[in-house]
C-alpha positions in Angstrom: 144.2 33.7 140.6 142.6 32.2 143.6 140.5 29.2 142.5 137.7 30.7 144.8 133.6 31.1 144.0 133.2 35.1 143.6 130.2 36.0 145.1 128.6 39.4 143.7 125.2 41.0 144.3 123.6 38.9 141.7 124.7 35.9 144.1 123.6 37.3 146.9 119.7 38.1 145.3 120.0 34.5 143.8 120.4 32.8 146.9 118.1 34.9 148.9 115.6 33.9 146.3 116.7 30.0 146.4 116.0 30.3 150.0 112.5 31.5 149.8 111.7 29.1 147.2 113.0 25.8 149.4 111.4 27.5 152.7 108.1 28.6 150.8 104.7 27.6 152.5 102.3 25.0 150.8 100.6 26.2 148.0 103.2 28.5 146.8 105.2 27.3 143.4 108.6 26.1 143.5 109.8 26.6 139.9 112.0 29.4 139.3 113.6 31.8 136.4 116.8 33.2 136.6 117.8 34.7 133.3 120.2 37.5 132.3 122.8 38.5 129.4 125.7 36.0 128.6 128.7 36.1 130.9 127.4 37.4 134.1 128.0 34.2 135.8 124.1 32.4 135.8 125.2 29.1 135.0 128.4 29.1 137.0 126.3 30.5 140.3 123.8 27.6 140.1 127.1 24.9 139.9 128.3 26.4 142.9 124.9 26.4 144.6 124.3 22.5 143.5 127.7 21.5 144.8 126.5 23.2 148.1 123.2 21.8 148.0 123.0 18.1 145.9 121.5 19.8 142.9 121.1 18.3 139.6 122.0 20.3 136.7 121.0 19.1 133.4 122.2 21.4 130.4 119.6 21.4 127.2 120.7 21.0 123.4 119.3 23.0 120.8 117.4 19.5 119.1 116.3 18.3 122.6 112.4 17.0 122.6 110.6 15.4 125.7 112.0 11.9 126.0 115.8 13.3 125.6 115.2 15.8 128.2 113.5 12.9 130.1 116.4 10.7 129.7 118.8 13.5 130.9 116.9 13.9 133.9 117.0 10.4 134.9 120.6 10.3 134.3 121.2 13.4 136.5 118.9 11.4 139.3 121.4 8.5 139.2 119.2 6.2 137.0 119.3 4.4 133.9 116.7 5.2 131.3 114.4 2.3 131.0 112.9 2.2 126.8 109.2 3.6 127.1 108.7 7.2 127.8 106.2 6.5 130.2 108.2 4.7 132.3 111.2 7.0 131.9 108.4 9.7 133.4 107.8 7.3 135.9 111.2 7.1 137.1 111.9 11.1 136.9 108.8 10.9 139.1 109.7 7.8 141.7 113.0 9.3 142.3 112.1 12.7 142.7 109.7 11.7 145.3 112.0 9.1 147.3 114.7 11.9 147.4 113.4 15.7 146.8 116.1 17.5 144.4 116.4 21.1 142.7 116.9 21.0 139.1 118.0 23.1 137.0 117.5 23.7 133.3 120.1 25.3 131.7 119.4 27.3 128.1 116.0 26.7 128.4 115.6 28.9 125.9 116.2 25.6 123.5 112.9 24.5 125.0 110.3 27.6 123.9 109.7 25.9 121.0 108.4 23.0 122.3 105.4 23.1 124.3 105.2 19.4 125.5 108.7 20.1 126.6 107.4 22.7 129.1 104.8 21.3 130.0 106.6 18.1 130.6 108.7 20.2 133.5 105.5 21.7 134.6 104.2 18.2 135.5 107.1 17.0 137.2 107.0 19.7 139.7 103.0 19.7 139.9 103.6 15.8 140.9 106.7 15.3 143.1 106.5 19.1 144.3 110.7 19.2 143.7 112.1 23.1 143.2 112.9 23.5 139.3 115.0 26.5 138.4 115.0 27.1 134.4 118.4 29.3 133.5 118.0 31.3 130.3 119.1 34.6 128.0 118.0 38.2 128.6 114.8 37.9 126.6 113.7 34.0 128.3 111.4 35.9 130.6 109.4 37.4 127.9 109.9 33.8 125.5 108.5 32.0 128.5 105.5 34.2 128.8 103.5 32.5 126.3 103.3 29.4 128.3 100.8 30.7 131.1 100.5 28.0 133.3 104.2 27.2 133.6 105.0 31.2 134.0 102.3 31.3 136.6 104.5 28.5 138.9 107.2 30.9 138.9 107.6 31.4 142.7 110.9 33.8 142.2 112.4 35.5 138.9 115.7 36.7 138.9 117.6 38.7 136.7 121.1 38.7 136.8 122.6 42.6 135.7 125.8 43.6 134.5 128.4 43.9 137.5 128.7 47.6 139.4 132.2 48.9 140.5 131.7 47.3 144.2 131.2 43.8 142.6 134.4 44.4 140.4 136.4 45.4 143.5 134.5 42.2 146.0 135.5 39.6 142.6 139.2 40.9 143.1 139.5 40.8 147.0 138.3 37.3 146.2 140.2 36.0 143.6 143.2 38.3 142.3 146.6 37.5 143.6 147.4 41.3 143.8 146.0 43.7 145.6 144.2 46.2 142.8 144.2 50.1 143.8 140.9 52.0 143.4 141.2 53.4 140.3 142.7 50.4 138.8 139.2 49.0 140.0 137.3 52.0 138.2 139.2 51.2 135.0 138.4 47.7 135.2 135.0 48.4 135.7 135.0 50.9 132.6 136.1 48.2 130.1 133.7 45.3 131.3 131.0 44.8 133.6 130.1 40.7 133.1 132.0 38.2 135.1 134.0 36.3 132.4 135.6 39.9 130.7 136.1 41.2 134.5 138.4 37.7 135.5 140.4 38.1 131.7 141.3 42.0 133.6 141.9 40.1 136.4 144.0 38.0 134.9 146.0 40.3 133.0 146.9 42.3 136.5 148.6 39.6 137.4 150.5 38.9 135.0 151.9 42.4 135.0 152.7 42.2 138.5 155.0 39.0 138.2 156.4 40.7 135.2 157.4 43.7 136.9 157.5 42.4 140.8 154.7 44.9 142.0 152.5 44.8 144.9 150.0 47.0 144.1 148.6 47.4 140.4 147.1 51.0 139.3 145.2 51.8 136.5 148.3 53.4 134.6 149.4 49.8 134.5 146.3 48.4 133.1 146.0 51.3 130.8 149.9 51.8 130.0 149.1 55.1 129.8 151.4 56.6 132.9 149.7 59.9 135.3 
């Protein structure tokens, strides 16, 4: 397997929408939601697009309140927490300011039930006018509703879908060692449709190639059901 980044259509609308939120005019919000259903690649996408770009990524925990998120933040920004929150705030802010830098908020479902928490990222990007990107499940869209004046800074929301035949076949010309025939492609695409099932296929094609010296894998070998 090639140790490539897979780019699909949900790639393609993510950074089309990344664009026009770093080349939006004044007055337009820079925070962003991109949420979808597990294993479709969110959280993967937005590593590759902050290795690209000098993002800072900052995963939440389940228990996280304002000063921990805080804390991470800082971290991410190259800083050391100082003690008060206030001045932990202050710093998130300062550095922000002195070097403008996406972040992104992974699982911020974990955060809905914190409002201080939200609004606490809702600040930060009213005061240093830095891109945030919050990353969450299928339902964070509707979660994230309630909090009106952080839903309202949404400049872009994206929703990442489960993966169509054409993205199976693109993730294999990217990344399988083996050239896949179409219908091997359609079966694939019949048992799994997120990224992480589609790469365990991809995987397994291989594996059957070296075992059996093919070029070329068809769906009979994927099936083991012979036409």
């Amino acid at each position: 397997m090639k140790k490539v980044f897979a780019k699909t259509s949900n790639v393609t609308e993510f950074v089309s929408a990344m664009n026009r939120l770093h080349g939006r005019q004044d007055g337009i919000p820079g925070m962003s939601l991109l949420y979808g259903e597990p294993g479709l690649g969110k959280t993967r996408t937005c590593l590759w697009w902050c290795a690209q770009n000098n993002g800072a990524f900052i995963r939440t925990k389940k228990l996280m309140n304002g000063r921990w998120l805080l804390e991470e933040i800082v971290g991410e920004l190259g800083e050391a927490p100082q003690r008060r929150i206030s001045d932990i705030f202050r710093q998130a802010v300062e550095r922000l300011l002195e070097r403008p830098t996406t972040l992104f908020i992974d699982e911020a479902d974990y955060l809905a039930h914190d409002a201080r928490v939200i609004e606490t990222l809702r600040d930060l990007h009213d005061t240093t006018g830095s891109p945030i990107v919050l990353i969450g499940m299928d339902q964070a869209d509707k979660k994230l509703l309630r909090f009106k004046h952080l839903y309202d800074r949404f400049g872009e929301i994206v929703k990442f879908q489960t993966l169509t035949q054409a993205d199976v076949k693109s993730i294999a010309d990217q990344m399988c060692d083996v050239k896949l025939s179409d219908d091997a492609v359609h079966y694939i695409h019949s048992q799994a449709n997120r990224f992480r099932r589609v790469v365990v296929h991809l995987y397994k094609a291989e594996a059957i190639a070296r075992a059996n010296s093919l070029k070329e894998i068809k769906a009979e070998h994927l099936s083991g059901v012979k036409k």
